[in-house]
C-alpha positions as CSV (number, residue, x, y, z in Angstrom):
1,X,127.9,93.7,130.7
2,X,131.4,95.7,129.8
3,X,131.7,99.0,131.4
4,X,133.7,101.9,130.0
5,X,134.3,105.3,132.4
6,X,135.6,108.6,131.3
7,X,135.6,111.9,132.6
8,X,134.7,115.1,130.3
9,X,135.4,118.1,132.9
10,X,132.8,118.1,135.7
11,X,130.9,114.9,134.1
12,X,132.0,111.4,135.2
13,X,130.5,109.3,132.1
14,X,129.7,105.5,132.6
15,X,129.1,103.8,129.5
16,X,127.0,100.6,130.0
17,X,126.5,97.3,127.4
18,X,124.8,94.1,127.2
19,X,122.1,93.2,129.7
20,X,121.9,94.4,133.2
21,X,120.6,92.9,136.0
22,X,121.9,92.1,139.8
23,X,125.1,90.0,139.0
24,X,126.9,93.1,137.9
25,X,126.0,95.3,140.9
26,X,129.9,95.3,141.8
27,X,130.8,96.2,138.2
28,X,128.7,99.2,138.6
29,X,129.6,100.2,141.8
30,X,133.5,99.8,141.3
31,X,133.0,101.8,138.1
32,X,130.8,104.9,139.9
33,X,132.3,105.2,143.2
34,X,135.5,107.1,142.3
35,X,133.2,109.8,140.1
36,X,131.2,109.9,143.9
37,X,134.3,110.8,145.5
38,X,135.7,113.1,143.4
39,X,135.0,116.8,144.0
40,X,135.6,117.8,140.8
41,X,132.8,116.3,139.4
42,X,129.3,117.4,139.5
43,X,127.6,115.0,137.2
44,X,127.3,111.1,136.8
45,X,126.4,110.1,133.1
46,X,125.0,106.4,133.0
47,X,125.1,106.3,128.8
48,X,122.6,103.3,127.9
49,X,122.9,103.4,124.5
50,X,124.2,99.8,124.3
51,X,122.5,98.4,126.8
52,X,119.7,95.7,125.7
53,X,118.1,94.3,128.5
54,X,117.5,95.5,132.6
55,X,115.8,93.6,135.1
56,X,114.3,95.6,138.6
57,X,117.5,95.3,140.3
58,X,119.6,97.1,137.6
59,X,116.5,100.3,138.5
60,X,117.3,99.8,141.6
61,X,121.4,99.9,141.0
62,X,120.1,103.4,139.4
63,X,118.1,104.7,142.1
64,X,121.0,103.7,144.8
65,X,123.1,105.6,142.3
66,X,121.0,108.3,142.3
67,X,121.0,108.2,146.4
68,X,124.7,108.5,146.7
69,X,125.3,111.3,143.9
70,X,122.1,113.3,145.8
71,X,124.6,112.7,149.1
72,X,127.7,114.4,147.6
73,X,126.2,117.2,145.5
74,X,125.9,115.4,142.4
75,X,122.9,114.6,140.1
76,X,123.0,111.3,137.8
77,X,122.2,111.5,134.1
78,X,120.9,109.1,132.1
79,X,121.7,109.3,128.6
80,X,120.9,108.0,124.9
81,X,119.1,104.7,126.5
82,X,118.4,102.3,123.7
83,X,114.3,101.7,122.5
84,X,113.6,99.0,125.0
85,X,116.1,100.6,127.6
86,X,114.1,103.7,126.7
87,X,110.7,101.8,127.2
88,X,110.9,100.8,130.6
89,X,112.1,104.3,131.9
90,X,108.9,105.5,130.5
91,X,107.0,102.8,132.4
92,X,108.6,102.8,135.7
93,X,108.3,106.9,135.2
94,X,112.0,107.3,135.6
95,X,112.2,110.7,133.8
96,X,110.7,112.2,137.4
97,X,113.4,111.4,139.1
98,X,116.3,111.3,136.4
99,X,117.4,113.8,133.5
100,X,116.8,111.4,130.2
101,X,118.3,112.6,127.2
């Protein structure tokens, strides 16, 4: 997985490729935690446009996510996730608890 970060005024975007899955917990984590601790910004962007494959632990990596930004004021974002990335949002019902666009 390669991991890209930006931040586009009060959005901290994480851009994710490859295949997810537990391994790359760390990656993730390194890459989100400064956009938890800073004030500025209000919203966590996890693009998925690029990503082709997620296990359960990556949803879980998300819902953790999803925890922490909840914790500081934040909401988390889930953005342009490819068809199969798209598929098993659907199925797991992830759209109740995340914004997909």
């Amino acid at each position: 997985m390669n991991t890209r970060t930006s931040i586009q005024g009060d959005v901290g975007v994480v851009t994710l490729s490859g295949a997810l899955s537990f391994e790359l917990h760390q990656t993730l984590k390194q890459a989100t935690h400064p956009m938890l601790e800073n004030p500025a910004i209000k919203v966590i962007c996890v693009e998925l446009a690029e990503v082709s494959a997620m296990d359960s632990s990556s949803l879980g990596m998300l819902l953790l996510l999803r925890e922490k930004a909840l914790a500081q004021g934040k909401s988390v974002e889930l953005r342009k996730p490819s068809p199969i990335v798209l598929r098993i949002l659907e199925v797991v019902q992830f759209g109740r608890l995340f914004d997909i666009t």
